[in-house]
N, C-alpha and C positions, 0 to 999 in steps of 0.2 A: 600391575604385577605381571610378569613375564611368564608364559606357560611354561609347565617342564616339557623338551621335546627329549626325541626320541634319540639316542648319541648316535651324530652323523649323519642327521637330515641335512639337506640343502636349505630347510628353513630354520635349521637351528642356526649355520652358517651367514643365512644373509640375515638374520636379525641382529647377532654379534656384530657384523657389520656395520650396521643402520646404529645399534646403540653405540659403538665405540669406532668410530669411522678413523679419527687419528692415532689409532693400532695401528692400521691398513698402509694409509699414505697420509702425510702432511698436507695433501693436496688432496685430499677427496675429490672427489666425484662420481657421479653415477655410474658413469665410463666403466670405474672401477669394479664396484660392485656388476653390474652388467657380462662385464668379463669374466669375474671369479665365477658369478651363477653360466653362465656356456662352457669355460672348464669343466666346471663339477661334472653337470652333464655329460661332459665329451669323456670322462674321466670314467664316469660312473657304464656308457656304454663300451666302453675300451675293454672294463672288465666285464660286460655281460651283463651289468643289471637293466633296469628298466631306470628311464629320467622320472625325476618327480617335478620339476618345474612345470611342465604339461599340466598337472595339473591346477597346482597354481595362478596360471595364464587363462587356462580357460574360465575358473572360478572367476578370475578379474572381468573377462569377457563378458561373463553372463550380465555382469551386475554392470558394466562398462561397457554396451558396445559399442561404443563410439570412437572408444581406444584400439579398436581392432585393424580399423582401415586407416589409420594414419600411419603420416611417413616416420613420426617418432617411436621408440617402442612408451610403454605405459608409463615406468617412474618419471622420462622425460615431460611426458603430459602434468604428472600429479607436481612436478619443481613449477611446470609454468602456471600451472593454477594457481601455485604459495608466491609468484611472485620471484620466483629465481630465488628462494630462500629455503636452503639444503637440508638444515635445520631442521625446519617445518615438514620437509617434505619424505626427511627422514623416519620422522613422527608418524607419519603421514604412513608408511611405506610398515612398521610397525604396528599401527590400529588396523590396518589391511591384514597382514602376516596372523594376529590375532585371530583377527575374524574366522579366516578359511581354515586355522587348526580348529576352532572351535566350532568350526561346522565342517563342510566338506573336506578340508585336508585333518581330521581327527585320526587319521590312522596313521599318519606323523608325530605323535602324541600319546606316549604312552611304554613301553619296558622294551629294551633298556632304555634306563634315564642318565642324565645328567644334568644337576641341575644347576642355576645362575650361581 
């Protein structure tokens, strides 16, 4: 069951993504979402807010640090774990997104709503 987030997080965004990836492109790929989450960002400080992927990254850090010094960024590590299966690794990207609202990213979580 999918959390209600908060309208207009960046993880309410990349989860849309992760569940329904051929919305996006017929071609997914990581690439993609990747790119959409640095937009938002660039988008988000264009207008003057504060990014929230920060915090998400470091969340994954903590619990990953082995993810931090490689040349790939992290979803690329968690495709080669599943085996190059997007699928999976989308799943994957998902029980992660989860996790970090349900614990440190919770203040992504909660009015306003919108839900699934």
């Amino acid at each position: 069951m999918s959390p209600t987030l908060r309208a207009g997080s960046l993880f309410e965004r990349m989860r849309h993504m992760c569940e329904r990836p051929g919305m996006f492109s017929p071609d997914f790929t990581l690439d993609h979402l990747h790119l959409y989450m640095m937009g938002y960002e660039n988008g988000r400080g264009d207008a003057g807010l504060p990014g929230q992927y920060k915090h998400f990254r470091e969340w994954l850090y903590e619990r990953h640090p082995e993810w931090r010094d490689r040349p790939e960024w992290w979803a690329k590590q968690i495709l080669h774990a599943n085996g190059d299966d997007l699928d999976r690794t989308l799943a994957e990207i998902i029980r992660l997104l989860d996790q970090f609202l349900a614990t440190d990213g919770a203040e992504f979580v909660r009015h306003p709503v919108r839900a699934d």
